[in-house]
LONULO-932961 format. One line per field, with one value per residue (C-alpha): x, y, z; residue number from 1; residue in three letters. Coordinates in Angstrom, 2 decimals, padded with zeros to 5 digits. Each point is the difference from the previous one (the first is absolute). Layout:
// residues N
px = (X; ...) $
py = (Y; ...) $
pz = (Z; ...) $
drendren = (NUM; ...) $
lumfi = (ALA; ...) $
***
This chain:
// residues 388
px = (-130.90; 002.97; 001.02; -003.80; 000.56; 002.93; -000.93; -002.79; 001.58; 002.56; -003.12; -001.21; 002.88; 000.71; -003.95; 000.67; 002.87; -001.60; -003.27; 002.62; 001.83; -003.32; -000.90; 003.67; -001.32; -003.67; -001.20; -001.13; -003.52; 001.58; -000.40; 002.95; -001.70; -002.09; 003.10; 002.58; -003.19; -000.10; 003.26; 000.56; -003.33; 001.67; 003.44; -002.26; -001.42; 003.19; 001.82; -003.04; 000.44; 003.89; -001.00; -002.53; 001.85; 003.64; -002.48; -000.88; 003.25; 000.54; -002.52; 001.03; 003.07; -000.05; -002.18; 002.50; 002.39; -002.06; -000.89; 003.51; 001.59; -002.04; 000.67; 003.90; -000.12; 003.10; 000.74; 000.38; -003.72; -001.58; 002.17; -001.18; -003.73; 000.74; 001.16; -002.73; -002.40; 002.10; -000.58; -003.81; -000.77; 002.12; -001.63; -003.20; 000.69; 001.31; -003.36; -001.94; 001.55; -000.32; -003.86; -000.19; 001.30; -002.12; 002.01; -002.02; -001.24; 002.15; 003.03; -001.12; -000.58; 003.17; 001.99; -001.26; 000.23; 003.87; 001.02; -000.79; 001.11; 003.21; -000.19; -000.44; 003.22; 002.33; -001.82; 000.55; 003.91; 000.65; -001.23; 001.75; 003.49; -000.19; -000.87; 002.99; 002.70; -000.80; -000.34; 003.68; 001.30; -000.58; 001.34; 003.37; -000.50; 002.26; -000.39; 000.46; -002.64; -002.41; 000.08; -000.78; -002.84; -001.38; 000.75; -001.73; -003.38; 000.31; 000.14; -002.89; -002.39; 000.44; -000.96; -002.91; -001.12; 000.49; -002.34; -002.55; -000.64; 000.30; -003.23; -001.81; 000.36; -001.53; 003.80; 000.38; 002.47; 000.41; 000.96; 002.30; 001.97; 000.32; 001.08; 002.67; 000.96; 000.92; 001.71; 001.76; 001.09; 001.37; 002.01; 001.59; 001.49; 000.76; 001.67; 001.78; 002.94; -001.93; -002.40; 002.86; 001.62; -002.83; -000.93; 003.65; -000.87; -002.74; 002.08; 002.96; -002.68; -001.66; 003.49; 001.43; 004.10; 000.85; -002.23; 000.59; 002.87; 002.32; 003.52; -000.38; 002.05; -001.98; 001.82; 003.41; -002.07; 000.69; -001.92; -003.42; -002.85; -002.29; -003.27; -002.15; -002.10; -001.83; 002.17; 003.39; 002.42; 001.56; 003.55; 002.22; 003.43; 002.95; 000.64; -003.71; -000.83; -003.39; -000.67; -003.06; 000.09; -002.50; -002.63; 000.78; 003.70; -000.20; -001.75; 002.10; 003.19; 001.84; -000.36; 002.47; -001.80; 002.77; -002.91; -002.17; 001.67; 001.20; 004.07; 002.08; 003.78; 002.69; 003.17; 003.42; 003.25; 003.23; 002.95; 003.85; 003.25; 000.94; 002.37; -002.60; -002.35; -003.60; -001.11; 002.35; -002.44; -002.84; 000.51; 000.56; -003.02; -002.56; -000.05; -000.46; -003.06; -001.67; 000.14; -001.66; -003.37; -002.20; 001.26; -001.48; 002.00; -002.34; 001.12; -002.19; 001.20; 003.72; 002.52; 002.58; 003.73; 000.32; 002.77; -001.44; 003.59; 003.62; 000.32; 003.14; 001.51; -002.16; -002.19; -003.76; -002.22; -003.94; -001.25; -003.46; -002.62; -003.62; -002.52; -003.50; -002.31; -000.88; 004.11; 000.14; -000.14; 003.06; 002.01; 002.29; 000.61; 000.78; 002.19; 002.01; 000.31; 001.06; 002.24; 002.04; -000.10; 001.70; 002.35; 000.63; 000.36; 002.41; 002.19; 000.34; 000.62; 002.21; -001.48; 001.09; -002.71; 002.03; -001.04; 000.17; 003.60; 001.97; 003.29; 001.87; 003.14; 001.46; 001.79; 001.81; -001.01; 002.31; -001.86; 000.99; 003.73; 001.46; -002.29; 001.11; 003.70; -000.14; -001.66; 003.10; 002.74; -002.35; 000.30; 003.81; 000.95; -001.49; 001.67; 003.37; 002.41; -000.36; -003.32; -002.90) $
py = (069.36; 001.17; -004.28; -001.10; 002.90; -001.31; -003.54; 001.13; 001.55; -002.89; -002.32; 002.33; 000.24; -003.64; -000.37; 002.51; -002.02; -002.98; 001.36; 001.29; -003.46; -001.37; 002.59; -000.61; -003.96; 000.44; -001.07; 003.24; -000.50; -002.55; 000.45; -000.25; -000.17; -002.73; -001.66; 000.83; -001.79; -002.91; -001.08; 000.52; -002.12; -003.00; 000.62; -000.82; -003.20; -001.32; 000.64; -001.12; -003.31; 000.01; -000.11; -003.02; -001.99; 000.71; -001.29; -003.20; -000.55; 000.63; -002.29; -002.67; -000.16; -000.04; -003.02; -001.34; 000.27; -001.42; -003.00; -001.02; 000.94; -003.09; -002.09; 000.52; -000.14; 002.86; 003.38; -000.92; -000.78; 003.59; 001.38; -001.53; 000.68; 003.33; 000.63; -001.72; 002.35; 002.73; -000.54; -000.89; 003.15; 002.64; -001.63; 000.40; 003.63; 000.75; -001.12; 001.80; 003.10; 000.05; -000.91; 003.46; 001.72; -001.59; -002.09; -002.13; -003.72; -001.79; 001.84; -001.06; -004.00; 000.24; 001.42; -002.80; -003.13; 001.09; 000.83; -003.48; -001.54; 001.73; -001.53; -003.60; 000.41; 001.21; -002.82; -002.17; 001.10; -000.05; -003.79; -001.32; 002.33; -002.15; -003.42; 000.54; 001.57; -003.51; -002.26; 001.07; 000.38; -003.69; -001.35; 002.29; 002.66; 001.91; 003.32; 002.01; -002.20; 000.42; 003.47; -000.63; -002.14; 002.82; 002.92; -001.87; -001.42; 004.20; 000.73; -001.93; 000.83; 003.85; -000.09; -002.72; 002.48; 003.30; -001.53; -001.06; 002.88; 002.34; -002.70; 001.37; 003.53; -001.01; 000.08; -002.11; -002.02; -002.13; 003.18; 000.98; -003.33; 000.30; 003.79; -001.34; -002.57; 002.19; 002.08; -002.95; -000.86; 003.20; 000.51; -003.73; 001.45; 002.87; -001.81; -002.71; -000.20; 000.06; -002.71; -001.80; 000.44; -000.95; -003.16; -001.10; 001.09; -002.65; -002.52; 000.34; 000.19; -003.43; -001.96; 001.51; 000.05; 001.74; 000.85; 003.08; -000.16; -002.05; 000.80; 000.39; 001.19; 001.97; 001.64; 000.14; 001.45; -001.59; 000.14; -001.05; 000.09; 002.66; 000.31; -001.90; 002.50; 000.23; 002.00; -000.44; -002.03; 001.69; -000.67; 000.83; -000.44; -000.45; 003.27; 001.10; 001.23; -000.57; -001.23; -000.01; -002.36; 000.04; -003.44; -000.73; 000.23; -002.35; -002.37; 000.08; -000.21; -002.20; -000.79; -001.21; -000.98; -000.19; -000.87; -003.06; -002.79; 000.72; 000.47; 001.59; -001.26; 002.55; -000.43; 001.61; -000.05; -000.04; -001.45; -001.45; -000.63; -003.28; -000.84; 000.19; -002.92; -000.04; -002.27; 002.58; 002.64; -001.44; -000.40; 003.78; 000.79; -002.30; 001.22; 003.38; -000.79; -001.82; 002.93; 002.19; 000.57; 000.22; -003.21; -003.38; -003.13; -002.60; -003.25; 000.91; 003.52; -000.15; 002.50; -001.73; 001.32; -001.62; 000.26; 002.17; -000.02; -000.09; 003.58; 001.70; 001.05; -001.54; -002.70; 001.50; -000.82; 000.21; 000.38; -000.78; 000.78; 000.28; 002.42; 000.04; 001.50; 003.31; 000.56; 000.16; 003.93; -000.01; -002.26; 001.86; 001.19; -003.43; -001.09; 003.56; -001.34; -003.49; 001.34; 002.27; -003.21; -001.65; 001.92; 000.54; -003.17; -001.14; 002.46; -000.78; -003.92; 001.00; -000.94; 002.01; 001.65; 001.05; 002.82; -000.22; 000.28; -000.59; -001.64; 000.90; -002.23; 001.32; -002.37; 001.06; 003.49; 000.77; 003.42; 001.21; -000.90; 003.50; 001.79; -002.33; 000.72; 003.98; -000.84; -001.83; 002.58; 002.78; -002.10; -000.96; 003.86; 001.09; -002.81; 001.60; 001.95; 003.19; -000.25; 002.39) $
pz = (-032.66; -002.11; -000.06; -001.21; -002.98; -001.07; -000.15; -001.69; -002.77; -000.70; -000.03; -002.99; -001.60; -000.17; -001.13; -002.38; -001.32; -000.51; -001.29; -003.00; -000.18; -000.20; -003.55; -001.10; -000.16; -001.06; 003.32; 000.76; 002.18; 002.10; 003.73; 002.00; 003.21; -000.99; -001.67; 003.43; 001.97; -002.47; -000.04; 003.88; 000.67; -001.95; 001.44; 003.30; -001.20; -001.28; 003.08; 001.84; -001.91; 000.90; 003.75; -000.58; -001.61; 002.36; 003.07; -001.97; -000.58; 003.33; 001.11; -002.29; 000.84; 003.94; -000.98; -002.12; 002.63; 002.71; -002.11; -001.44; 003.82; 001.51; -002.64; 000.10; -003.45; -000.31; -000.92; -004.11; -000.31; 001.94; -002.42; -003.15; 001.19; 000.93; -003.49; -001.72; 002.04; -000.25; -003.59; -000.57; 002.45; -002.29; -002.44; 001.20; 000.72; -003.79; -001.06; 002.38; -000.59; -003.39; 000.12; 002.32; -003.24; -002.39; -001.70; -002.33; 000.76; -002.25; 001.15; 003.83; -000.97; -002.09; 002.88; 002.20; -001.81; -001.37; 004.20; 000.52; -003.18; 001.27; 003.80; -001.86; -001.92; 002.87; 002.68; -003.12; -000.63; 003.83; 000.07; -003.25; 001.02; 003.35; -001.29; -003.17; 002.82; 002.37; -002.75; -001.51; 003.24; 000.31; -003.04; 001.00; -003.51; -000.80; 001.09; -002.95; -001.31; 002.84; -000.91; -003.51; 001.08; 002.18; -002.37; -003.00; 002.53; 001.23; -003.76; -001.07; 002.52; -000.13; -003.84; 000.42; 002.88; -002.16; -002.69; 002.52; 001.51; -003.44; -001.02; 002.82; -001.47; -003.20; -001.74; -003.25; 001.57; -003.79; -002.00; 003.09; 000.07; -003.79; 000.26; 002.68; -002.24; -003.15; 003.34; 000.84; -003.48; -000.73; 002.95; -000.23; -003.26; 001.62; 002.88; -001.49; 002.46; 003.17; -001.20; -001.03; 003.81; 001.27; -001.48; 000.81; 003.39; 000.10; -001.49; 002.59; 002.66; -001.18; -001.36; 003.09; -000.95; 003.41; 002.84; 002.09; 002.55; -002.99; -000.81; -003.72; -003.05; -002.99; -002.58; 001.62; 003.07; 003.39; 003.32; 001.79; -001.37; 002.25; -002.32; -003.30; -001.32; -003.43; -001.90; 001.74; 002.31; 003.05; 001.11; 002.66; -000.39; 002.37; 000.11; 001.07; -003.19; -001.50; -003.72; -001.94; -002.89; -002.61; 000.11; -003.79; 000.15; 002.80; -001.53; -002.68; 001.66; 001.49; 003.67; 002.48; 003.79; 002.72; 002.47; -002.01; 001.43; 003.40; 000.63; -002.01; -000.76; -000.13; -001.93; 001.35; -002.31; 001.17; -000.72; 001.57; -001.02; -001.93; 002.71; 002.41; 001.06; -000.36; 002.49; 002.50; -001.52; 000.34; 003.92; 000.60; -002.38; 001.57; 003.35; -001.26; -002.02; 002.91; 002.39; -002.03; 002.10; -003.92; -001.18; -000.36; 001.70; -000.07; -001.99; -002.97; -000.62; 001.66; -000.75; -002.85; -001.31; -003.34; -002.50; -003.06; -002.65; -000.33; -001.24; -001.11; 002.91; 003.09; 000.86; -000.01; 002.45; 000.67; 003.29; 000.16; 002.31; 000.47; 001.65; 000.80; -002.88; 002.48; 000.45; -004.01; 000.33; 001.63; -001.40; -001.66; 003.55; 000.94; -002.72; 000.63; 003.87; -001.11; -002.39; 002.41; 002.70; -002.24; -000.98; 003.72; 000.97; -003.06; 000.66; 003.61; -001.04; -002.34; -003.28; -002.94; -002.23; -003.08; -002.29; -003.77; -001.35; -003.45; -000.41; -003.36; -001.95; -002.53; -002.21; -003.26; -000.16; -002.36; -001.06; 003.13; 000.42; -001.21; 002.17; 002.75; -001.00; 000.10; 003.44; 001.24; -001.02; 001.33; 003.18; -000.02; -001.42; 003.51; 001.69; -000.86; 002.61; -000.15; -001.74; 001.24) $
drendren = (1; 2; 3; 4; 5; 6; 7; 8; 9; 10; 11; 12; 13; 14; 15; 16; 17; 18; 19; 20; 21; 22; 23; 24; 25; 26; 27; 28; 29; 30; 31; 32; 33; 34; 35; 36; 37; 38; 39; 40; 41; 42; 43; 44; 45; 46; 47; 48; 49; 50; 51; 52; 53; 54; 55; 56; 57; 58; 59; 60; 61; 62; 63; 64; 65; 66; 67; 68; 69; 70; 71; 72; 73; 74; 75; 76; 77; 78; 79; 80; 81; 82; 83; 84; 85; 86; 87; 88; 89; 90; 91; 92; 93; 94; 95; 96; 97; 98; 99; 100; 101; 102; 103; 104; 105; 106; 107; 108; 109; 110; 111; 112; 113; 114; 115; 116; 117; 118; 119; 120; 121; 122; 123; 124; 125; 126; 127; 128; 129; 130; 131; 132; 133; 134; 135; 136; 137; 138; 139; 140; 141; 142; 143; 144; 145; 146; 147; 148; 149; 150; 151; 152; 153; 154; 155; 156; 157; 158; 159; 160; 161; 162; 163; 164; 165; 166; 167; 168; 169; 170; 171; 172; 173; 174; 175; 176; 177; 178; 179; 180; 181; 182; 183; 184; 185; 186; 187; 188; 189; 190; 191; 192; 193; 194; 195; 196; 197; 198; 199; 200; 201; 202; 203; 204; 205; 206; 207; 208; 209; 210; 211; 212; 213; 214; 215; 216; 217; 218; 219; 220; 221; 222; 223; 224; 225; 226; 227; 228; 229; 230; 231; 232; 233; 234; 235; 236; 237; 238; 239; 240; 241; 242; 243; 244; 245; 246; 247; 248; 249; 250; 251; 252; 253; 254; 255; 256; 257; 258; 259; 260; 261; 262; 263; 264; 265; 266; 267; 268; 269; 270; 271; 272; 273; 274; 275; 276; 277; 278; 279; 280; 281; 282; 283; 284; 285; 286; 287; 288; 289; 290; 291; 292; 293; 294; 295; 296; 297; 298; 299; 300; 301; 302; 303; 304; 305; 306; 307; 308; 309; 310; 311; 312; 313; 314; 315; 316; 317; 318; 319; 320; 321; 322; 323; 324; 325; 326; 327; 328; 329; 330; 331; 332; 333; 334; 335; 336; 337; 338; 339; 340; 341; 342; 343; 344; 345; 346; 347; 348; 349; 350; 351; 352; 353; 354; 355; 356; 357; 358; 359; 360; 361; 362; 363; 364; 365; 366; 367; 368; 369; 370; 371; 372; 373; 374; 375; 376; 377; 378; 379; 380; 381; 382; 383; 384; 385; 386; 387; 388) $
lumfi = (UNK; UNK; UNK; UNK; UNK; UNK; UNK; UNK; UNK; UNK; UNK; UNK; UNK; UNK; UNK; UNK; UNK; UNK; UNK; UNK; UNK; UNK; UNK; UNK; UNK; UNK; UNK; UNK; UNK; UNK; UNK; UNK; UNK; UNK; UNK; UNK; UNK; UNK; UNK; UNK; UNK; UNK; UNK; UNK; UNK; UNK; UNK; UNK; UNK; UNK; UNK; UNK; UNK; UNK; UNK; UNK; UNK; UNK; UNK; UNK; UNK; UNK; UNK; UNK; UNK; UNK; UNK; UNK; UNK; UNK; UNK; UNK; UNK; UNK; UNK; UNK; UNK; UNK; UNK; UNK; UNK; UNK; UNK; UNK; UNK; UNK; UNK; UNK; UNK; UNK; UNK; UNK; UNK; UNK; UNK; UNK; UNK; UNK; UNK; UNK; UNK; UNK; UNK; UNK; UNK; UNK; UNK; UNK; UNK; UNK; UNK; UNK; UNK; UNK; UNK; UNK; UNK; UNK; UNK; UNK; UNK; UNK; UNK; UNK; UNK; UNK; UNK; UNK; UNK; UNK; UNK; UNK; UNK; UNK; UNK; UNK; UNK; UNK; UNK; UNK; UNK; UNK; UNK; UNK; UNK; UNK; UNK; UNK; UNK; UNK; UNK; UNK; UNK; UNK; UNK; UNK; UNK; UNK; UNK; UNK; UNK; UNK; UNK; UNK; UNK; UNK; UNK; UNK; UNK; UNK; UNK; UNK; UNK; UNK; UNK; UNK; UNK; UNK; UNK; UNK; UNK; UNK; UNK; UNK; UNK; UNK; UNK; UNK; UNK; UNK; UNK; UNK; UNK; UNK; UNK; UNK; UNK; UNK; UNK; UNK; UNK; UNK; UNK; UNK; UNK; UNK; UNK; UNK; UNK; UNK; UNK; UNK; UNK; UNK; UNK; UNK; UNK; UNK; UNK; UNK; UNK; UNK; UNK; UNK; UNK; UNK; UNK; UNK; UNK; UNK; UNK; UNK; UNK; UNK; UNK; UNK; UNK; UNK; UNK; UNK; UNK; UNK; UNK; UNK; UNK; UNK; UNK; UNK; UNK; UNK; UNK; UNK; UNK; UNK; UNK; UNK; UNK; UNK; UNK; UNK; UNK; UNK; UNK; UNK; UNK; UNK; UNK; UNK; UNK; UNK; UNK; UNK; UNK; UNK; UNK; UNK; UNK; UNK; UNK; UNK; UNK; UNK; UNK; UNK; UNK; UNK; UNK; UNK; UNK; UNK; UNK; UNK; UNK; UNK; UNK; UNK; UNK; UNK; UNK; UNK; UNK; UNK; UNK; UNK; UNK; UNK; UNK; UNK; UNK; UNK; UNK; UNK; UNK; UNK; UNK; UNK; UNK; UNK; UNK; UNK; UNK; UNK; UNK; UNK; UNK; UNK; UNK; UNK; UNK; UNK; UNK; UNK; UNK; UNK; UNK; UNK; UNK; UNK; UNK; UNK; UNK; UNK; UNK; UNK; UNK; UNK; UNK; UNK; UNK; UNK; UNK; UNK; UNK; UNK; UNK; UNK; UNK; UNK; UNK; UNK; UNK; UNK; UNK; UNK; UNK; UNK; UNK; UNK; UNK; UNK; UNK; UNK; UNK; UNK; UNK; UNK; UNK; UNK; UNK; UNK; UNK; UNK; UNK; UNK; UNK; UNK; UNK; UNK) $
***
């Protein structure tokens, strides 16, 4: 008795409360009641349409699955029809719930025609994305320029789509494309730099200097080339680092490719003693150049010793070797191994590897003879007996 009281009195004091909400807006002879019953009766339908619709899909789909089992057609096409009807049953639902709260006619057909405007674009992407993706995979494209293909088709399709279904909604699509094109104008001053990038982008992506996975030098910057996007150019060096290099500067730079042409040829310096044979250095060199396991011995490409100068003070040398374009990361690894093999193995031959030295004569210094006099009593005076 003392529980029905209570509830009682909170159910009139939250009446009371919104019968003075309801003054506070001017909607002051509105029934609640009639109102709580309103909205709960179309809560009801709508869920009520919820459950209809799930148990086509339901039905639809064990259908779906039955038919495409037989035919041993896959898994990728039940999928692709599930989503379709996935699709054209939510869409189905959208409209029906918003003809159980009234929304106007128009509003209803508008609804409907831009839902399947919208299904004809994405069926229509997924069939032109497949046909592009075999039809460059064929001809052996690029991959950075696949992706342009596909970003620019994605591009294209999701604006011609946008306008479409805006049509449907009675939208003046005209004064909208000119409003985006005063838009458009106004940010391409605004964004001078990253237009710029990305036109240079394009261009590197069409003329195609270096493809991803080259050994490339830009702007004193060394490494492998990891990512083409629109606005910049990703590295990674030798040391793992990663650089981002503007499009434009790029394009305007310019641009050594280790990887273009295949093998690389590595140069080594080093130099012997003028007393020293060459040919006797060339047979301790050669043998270490062959062994290395990341260089190339066939006839074309063979290791080579060559005499470079007569320098100075030695006979310089240039030992010559090549590797395979994917070893050009570490070739300054290489030449450091080669270097120290060949130091090794002169040394244990017995070739001499001089060092840079001067030799001076001095003939007639006659400035310097009573310098060199005092220097000659200083050392006879101390020469003396009894001298400390």
């Amino acid at each position: 008795m003392m529980a029905d009281s209570s509830i009682s009195l909170l159910w009139k004091q939250f009446y009371d409360s919104l019968t003075d909400t309801g003054d506070a807006l001017g909607v002051s002879g509105l029934n609640w009641q009639e109102l709580a019953v309103a909205v709960v009766g179309q809560l009801l339908v709508s869920l009520m349409i919820l459950v209809l619709f799930g148990t086509v899909y339901w039905l639809f789909s064990s259908l779906l699955k039955l038919a495409l089992g037989r035919a041993n057609y896959g898994t990728r096409p039940l999928t692709s029809a599930r989503t379709v009807l996935r699709y054209l049953l939510g869409l189905a639902v959208i409209v029906a719930i918003l003809a159980q709260y009234g929304a106007p006619d128009g509003v209803l057909k508008g609804a409907a025609r831009a839902g399947l405007m919208a299904l004809a674009f994405y069926v229509l992407w997924l069939l032109l994305s497949r046909g592009l993706t075999s039809s460059l995979s064929r001809h052996h494209i690029d991959s950075s320029l696949e992706q342009l293909c596909k970003n620019t088709l994605s591009v294209s399709l999701i604006a011609l789509g946008a306008i479409t279904v805006m049509a449907q909604f009675g939208f003046d699509v005209l004064s909208i494309i000119a409003g985006l094109g005063i838009v458009g104008i106004a940010v391409g001053f605004a964004a001078q730099s990253t237009l710029a990038n990305f036109i240079a982008g394009i261009t590197l992506l069409i003329e195609r200097p270096f493809r991803i996975g080259d050994w490339v030098q830009i702007h004193g910057q060394e490494g492998r080339v990891v990512r083409i996007a629109f606005r910049t150019t990703w590295l990674r060096t030798r040391d793992n680092v990663f650089s981002m290099i503007p499009n434009e500067s790029v394009a305007t730079s310019d641009i050594i490719n280790f990887s273009a042409e295949g093998p690389t040829r590595i140069r080594i310096a080093l130099g012997i003693a003028y007393k020293e044979s060459v040919e006797r250095a060339r047979e301790v060199i050669m043998p270490l150049l062959r062994a290395h396991p990341m260089v190339i011995t066939n006839e074309q490409m063979k290791p080579r010793v060559q005499l470079r100068e007569l320098a100075d003070s030695s006979l310089n040398l240039s030992a010559q070797v090549w590797v395979r374009a994917e070893d050009v990361e570490v070739k300054g690894r290489i030449s450091c191994e080669l270097l120290e093999s060949i130091k090794q193995g002169l040394d244990d031959a017995g070739i001499e590897m001089p060092f840079p030295h001067l030799q001076l004569f001095i003939d007639e210094a006659k400035g310097l003879e009573p310098w060199l006099n005092r220097q000659d009593k200083t050392v006879a005076s101390k020469d003396e007996p009894g001298t400390d």
